[in-house]
C-alpha positions in Angstrom: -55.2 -24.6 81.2 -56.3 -25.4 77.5 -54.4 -25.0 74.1 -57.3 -22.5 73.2 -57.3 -20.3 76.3 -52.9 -20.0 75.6 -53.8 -19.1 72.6 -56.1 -16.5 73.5 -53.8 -14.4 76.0 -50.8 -15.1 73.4 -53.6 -13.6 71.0 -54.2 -10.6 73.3 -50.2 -10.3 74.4 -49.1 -10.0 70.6 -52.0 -7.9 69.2 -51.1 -5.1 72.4 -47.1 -5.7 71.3 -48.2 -4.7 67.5 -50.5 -1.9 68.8 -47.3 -0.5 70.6 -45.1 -1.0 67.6 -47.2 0.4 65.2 -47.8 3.3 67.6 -44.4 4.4 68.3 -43.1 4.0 64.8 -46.2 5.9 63.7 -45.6 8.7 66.4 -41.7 8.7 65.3 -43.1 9.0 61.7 -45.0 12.1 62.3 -43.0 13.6 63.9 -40.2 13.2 61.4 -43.2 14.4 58.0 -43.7 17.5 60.8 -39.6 18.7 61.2 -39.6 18.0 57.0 -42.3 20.0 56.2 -40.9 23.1 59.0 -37.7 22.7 57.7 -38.8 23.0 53.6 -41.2 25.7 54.9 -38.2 27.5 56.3 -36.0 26.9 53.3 -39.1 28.6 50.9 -38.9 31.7 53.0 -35.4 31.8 53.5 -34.8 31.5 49.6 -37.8 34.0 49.1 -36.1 36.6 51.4 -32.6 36.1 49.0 -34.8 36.7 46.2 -36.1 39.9 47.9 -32.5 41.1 48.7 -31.1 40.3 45.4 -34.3 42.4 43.4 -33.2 45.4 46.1 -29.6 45.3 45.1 -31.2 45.6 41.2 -33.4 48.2 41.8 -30.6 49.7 43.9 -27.8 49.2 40.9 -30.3 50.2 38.6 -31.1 53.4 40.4 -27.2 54.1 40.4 -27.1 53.7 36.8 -30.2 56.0 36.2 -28.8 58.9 38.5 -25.0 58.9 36.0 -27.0 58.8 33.1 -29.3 61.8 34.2 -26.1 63.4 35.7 -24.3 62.7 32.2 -26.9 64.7 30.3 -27.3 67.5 32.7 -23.4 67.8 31.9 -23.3 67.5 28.3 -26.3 69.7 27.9 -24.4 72.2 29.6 -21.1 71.9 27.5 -23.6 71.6 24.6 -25.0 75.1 25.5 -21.5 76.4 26.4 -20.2 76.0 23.0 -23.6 77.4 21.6 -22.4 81.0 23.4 -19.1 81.0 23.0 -19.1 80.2 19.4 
């Protein structure tokens, strides 16, 4: 067996190690950009369905606040036109 025909297979033997190192690391990376990206496409909809919580609470509170001030005027008209009779 020659120098050049060793060198050969050992040429063969560590180019299909490299292949199988670059592969695995390369399947381990993927899979770890694939868990980021679900996990910050998760997190976007998670913080999109607080925002939509928290702008139905407004529109709730606001609501609230609309139905005393209608209530209040409804009640002061009616003292308003009480002392117009009365007086």
């Amino acid at each position: 067996m020659s120098f050049e025909s060793v060198w050969n297979v050992l040429r063969w033997v560590l180019a299909a190690l490299a292949a199988g190192f670059i592969g695995q690391f390369g399947r381990s990376l993927a899979l770890r950009i694939i868990e980021r990206r679900r996990r910050e496409a998760k997190e976007r909809a998670d913080a999109g369905s607080a925002r939509y919580e928290l702008e139905k609470e407004r529109i709730k509170a606001f609501e609230k606040i609309e139905k005393k001030r209608a209530k209040a005027q409804v009640k002061l008209a009616k003292k308003s036109k009480e002392k117009g009779d009365g007086g």
